[in-house]
Wavefront OBJ file of the C-alpha trace (Angstrom):
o trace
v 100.116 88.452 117.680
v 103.407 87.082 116.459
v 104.453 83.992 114.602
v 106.331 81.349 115.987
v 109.467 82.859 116.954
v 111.841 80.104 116.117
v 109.950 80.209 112.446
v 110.123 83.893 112.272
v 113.663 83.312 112.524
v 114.278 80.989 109.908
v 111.598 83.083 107.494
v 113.873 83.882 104.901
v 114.506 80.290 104.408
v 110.902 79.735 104.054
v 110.806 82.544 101.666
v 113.599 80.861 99.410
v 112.233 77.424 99.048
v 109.046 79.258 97.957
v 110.787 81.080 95.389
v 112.771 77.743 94.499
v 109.465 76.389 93.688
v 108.113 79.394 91.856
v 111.237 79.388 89.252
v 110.623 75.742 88.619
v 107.047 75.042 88.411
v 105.552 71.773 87.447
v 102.289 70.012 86.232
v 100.323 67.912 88.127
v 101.700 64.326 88.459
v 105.142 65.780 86.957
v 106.348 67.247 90.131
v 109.525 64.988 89.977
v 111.822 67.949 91.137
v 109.237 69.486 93.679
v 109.032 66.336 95.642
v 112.528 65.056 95.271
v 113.424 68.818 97.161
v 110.645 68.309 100.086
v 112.158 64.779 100.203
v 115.629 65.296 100.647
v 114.509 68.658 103.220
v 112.585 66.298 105.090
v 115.487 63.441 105.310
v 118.016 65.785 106.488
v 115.373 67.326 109.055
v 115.439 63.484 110.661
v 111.605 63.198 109.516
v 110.809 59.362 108.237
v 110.289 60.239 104.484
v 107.778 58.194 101.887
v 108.122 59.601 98.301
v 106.439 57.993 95.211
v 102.923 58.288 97.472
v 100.403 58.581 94.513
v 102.992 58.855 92.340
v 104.830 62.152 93.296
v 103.882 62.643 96.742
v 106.062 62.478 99.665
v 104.772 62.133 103.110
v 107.127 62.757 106.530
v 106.434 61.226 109.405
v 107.891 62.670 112.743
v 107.231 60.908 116.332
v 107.110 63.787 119.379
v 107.963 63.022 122.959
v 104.688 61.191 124.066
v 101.618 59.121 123.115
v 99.099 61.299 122.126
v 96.925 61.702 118.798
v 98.179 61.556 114.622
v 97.662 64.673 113.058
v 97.926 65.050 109.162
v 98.730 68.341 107.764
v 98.414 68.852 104.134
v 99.677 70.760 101.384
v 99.863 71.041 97.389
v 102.683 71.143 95.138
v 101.226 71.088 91.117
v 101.362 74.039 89.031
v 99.253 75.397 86.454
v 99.435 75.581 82.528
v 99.852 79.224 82.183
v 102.757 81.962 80.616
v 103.894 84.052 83.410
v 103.502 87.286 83.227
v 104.577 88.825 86.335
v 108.413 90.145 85.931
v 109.154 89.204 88.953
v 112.973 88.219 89.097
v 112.118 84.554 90.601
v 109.414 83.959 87.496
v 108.819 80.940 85.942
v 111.450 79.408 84.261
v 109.343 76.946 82.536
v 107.520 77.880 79.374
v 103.416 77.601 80.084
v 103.845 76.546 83.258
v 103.479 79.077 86.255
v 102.416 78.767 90.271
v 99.570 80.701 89.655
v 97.663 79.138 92.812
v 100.199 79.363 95.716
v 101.001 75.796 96.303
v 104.898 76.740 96.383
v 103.820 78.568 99.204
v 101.408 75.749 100.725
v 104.624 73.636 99.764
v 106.845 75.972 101.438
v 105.036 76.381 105.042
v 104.570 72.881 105.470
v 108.117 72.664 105.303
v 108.891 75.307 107.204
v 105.849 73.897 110.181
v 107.920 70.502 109.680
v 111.327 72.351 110.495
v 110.350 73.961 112.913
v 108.520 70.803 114.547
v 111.764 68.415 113.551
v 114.107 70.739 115.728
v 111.672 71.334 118.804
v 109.569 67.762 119.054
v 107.547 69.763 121.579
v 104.874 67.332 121.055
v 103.089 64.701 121.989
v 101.648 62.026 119.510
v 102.961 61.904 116.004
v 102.528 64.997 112.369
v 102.114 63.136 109.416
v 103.116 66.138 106.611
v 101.138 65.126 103.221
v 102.895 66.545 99.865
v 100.150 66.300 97.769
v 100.861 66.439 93.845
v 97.749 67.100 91.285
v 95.442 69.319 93.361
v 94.337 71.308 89.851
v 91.532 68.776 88.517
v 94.430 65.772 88.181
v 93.468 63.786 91.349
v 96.148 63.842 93.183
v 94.219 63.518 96.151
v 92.632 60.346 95.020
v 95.693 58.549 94.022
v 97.280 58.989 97.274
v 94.064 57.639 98.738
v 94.086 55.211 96.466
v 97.895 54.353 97.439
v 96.241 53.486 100.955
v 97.702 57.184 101.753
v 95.475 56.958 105.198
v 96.146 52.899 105.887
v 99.772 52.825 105.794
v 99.812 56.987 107.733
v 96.486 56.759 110.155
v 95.420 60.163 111.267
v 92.897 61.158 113.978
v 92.322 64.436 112.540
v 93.916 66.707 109.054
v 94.200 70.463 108.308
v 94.978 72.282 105.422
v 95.166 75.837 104.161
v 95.021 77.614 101.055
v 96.127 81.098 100.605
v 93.670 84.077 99.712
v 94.477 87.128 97.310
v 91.734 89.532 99.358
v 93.928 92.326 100.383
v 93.218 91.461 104.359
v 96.614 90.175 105.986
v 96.313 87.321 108.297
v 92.978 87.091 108.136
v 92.385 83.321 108.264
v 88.733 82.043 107.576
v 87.030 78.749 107.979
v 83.501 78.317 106.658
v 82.166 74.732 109.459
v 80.118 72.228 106.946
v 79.856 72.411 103.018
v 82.401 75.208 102.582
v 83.403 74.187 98.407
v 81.642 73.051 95.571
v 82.141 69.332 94.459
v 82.890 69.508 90.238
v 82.255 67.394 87.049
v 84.322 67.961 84.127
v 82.585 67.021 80.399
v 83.645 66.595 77.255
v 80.432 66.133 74.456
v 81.163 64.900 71.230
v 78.674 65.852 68.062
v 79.454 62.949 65.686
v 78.148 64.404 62.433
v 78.775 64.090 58.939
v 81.346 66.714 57.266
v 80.895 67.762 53.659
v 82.298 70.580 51.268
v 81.213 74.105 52.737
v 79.674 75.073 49.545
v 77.281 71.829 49.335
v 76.204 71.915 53.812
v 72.606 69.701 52.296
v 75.259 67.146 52.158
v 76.389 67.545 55.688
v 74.786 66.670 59.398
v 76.281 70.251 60.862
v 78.040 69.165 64.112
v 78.550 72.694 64.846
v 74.948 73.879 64.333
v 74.269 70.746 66.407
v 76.073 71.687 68.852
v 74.974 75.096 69.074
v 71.296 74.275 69.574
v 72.377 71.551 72.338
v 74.597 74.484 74.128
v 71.154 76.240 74.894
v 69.757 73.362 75.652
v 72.307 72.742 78.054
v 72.085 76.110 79.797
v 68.579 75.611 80.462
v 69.160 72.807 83.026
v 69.926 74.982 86.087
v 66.925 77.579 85.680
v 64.342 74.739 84.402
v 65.100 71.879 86.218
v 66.997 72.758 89.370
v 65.036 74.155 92.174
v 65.977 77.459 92.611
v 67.015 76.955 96.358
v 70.116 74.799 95.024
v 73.001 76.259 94.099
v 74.239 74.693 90.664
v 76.706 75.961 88.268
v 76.658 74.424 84.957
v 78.965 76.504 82.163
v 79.826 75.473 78.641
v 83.651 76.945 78.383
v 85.023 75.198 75.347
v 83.895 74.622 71.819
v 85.812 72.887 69.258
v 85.456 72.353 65.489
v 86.713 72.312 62.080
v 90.090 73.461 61.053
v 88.946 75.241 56.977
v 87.015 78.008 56.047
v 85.302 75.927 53.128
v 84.960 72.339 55.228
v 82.329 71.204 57.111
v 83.661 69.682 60.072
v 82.767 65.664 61.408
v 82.617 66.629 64.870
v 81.931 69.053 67.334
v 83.236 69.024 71.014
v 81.842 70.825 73.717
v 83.385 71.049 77.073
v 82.594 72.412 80.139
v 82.758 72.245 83.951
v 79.669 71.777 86.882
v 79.944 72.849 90.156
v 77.297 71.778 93.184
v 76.714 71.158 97.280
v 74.685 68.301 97.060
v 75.038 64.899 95.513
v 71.666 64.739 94.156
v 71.157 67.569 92.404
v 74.067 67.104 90.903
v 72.787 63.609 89.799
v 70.260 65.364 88.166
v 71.778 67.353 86.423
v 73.838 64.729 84.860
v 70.679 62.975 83.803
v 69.144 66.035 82.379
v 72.524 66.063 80.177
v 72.538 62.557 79.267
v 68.824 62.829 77.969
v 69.296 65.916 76.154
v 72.039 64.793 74.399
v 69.663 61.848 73.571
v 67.060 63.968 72.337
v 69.228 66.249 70.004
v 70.715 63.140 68.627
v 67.568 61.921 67.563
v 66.258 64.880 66.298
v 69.228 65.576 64.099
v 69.912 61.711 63.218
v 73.773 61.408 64.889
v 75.172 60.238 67.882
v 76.606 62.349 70.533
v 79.382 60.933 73.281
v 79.667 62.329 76.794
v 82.755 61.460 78.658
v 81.871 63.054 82.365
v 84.572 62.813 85.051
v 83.287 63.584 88.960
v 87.090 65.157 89.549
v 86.442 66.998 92.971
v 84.180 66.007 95.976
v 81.940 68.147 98.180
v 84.616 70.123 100.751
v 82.678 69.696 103.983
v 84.580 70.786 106.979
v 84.142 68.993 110.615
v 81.940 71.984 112.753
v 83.979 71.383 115.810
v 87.441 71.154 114.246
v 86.882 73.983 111.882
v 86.395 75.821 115.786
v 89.826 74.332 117.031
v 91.450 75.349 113.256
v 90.318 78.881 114.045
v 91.104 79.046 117.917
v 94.579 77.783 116.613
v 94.977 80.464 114.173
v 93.685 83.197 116.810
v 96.827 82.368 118.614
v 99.517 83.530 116.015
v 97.232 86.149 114.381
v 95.188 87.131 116.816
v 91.563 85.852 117.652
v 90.301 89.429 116.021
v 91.675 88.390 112.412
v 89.836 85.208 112.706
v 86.358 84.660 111.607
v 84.082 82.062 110.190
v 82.544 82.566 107.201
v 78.825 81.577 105.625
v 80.061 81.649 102.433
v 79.713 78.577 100.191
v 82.207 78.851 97.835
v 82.079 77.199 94.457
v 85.470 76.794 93.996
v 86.654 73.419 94.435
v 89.359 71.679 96.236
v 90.510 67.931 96.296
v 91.250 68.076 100.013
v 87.745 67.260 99.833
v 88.228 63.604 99.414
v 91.116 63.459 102.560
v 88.478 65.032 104.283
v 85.577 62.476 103.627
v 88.299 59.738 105.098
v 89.376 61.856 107.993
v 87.515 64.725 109.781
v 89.305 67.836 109.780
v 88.928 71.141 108.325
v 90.553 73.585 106.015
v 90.965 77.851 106.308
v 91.773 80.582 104.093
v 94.267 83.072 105.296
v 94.669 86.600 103.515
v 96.896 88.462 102.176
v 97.456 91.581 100.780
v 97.164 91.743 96.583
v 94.359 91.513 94.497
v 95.018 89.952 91.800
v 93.106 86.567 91.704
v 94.433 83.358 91.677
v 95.022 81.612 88.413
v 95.264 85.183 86.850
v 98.629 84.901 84.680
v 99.660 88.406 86.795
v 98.835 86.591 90.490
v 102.060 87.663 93.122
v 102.101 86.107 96.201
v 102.394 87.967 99.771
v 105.331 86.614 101.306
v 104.678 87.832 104.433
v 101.660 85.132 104.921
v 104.586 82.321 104.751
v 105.706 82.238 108.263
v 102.018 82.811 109.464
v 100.626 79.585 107.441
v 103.976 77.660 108.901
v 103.137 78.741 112.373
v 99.331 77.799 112.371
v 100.756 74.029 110.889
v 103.227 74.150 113.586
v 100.995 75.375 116.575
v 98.030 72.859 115.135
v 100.843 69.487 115.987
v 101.264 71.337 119.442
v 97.824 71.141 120.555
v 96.095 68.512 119.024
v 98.793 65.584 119.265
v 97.868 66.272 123.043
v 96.453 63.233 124.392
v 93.817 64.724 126.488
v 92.907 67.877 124.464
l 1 2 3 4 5 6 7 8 9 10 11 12 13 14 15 16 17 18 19 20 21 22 23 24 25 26 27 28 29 30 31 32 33 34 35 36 37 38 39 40 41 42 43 44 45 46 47 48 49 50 51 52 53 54 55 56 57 58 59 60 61 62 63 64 65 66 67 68 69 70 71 72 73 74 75 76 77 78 79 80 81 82 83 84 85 86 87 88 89 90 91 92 93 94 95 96 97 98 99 100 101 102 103 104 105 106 107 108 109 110 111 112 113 114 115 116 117 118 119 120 121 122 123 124 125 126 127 128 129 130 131 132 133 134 135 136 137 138 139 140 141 142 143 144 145 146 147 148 149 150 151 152 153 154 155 156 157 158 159 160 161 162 163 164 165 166 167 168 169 170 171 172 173 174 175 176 177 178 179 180 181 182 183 184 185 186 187 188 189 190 191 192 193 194 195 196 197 198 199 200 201 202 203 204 205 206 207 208 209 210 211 212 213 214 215 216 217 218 219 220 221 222 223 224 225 226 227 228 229 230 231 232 233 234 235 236 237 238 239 240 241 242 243 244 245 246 247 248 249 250 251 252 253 254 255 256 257 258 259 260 261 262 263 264 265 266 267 268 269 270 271 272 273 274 275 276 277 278 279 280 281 282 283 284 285 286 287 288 289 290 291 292 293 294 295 296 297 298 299 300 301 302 303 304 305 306 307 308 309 310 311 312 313 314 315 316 317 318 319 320 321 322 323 324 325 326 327 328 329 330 331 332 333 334 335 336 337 338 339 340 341 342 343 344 345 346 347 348 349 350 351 352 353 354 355 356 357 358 359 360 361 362 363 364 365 366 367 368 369 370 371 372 373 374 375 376 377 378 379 380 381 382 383 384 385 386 387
């Protein structure tokens, strides 16, 4: 099946914006050039622009030819923290900094949906496009939300898309219900007592400290959790001392959790709390936790995640659409649009394996007139007002 043909003809502008955005990436809540670009694209498209939603996001606002329903479509625009190390001639520009996830693409579709949508207004009802900054663990989501993001732009339904390094082209996947892990981020501090390494009887060892608590820790999930839950619970950082010969003060440990359900995940957190408790008796110090609930439960709406994929059969072809039973424990803070709206979010493939966040990830281009003609297509048949 083809894309949209109007999109397939502007492709190679879709392609350049992408690569625009791949030469200057930028960290969450610093996407001051990303969103000024979608901005001005959008004003000169006609599209009622709002920038400075949740700080750096911009949302457009486009009116079809009738009354019919809102639809929000949604992408990301932060980058990651990482050295590029692709070669490609388009590579970051920016020291540390690198698209690593595909949000210039996301980015880069929406536009190109919005475009496309801004020239035809084959439409009934009204596309709300969402330019969301600080997907990776920032909360971007949440301070658009918390910018009345869904008060001042109502929407009867959302969509989003993320693209998927799998080596299966146009494959687009939506997993109906729980479909991503909610996450916790910690931080544990060991507050010890430092001394000369030479003279440790002198010393409360953070680090041994904190090495005892660590397996603790990582006996939470097999001795606690029922085994029918799925939990992840990893210890990823540890950080101490700065001499060969000093005993450090403290002791850091970081780490992430990922979960489907809201209780267990509770638990968890209260199995942490009181072993941290317990240690710090045991050795005579105190230990901190700072613990941060940064992304929400994905759960997708079963009946839209049907209409995403019905959608999607129409430019790809219903044979390179499935739905998957895969939880994934991944996270994504779509999750929190989608606890204030139903909607429902898909994967589509593309060819390359290298995974995302991998300092070597490339992009297949060809997905980005696909992803811009599922947006596109979505406005078409659900601002209907009788669909």
């Amino acid at each position: 099946m083809p894309v949209i043909e109007r999109i397939a003809d502007f492709a190679e502008d879709i392609t350049s914006w992408r690569r625009d955005f791949h030469e200057h990436p930028e960290i969450g809540m610093q996407e001051v050039r990303t969103s000024g670009v979608v901005a001005d694209l959008l004003t000169s498209w006609g599209i009622e622009t709002h920038a400075g939603i949740g700080k750096t996001g911009v949302v457009g606002v486009l009116k079809g030819k009738g009354e019919g329903r809102t639809i929000g479509l949604r992408a990301d625009m932060d980058a990651l923290p990482i050295d590029e190390r692709t070669n490609l001639p388009f590579a970051s520009k920016t020291p540390g900094v690198m698209h690593a996830c595909g949000h210039d693409a996301h980015t880069a579709m929406l536009l190109g949906a919005a475009k496309y949508l801004a020239e035809t207004r084959d439409f009934d009802g009204t596309a709300i496009f969402i330019f969301q900054p600080a997907e990776e663990g920032l909360g971007g989501a949440r301070a658009m939300l918390a910018d009345k993001l869904f008060e001042r732009f109502p929407c009867d339904e959302i969509y989003g898309m993320h693209n998927a390094p799998n080596g299966q082209q146009r494959r687009v996947g939506v997993k109906p219900g729980i479909a991503m892990a909610g996450a916790d981020f910690f931080d544990i501090t060991v507050h010890g007592q430092g001394s000369h390494g030479a003279i440790p009887q002198q010393s409360k060892d953070p680090i041994v400290i904190a090495s005892a608590l660590v397996q603790h820790l990582q006996t939470i999930v097999s001795r606690n959790v029922p085994a029918t839950d799925q939990v992840v619970f990893s210890v990823t950082q540890l950080h101490a001392g700065a001499a060969y010969n000093v005993i450090p003060q403290t002791c850091v440990i970081s780490g992430t959790m990922r979960y489907f359900d809201d209780d267990v995940a509770q638990l968890v957190r209260d199995r942490t709390r009181a072993l941290c408790d317990g240690i710090a008796r045991a050795y005579d110090v105190e230990i901190s936790i700072d613990n941060r609930e940064i992304f929400s439960v994905l759960e997708n709406d079963g009946e839209l995640s049907r209409v995403m994929l019905d959608v999607a059969g129409e430019i790809v072809g219903e044979d390179m659409t499935e739905v998957t039973q895969v939880r994934r424990m991944g996270s994504e803070d779509f999750a929190d649009m989608l606890h204030a709206v139903p909607g429902a979010y898909c994967t589509v493939g593309h060819l390359g394996t290298e995974p995302l966040h991998a300092d070597t990830f490339v992009l297949d281009e060809d997905i980005l007139p696909v992803g811009a003609s599922i947006y596109a297509r979505l406005i078409e048949r659900r601002t209907a007002a009788h669909t």
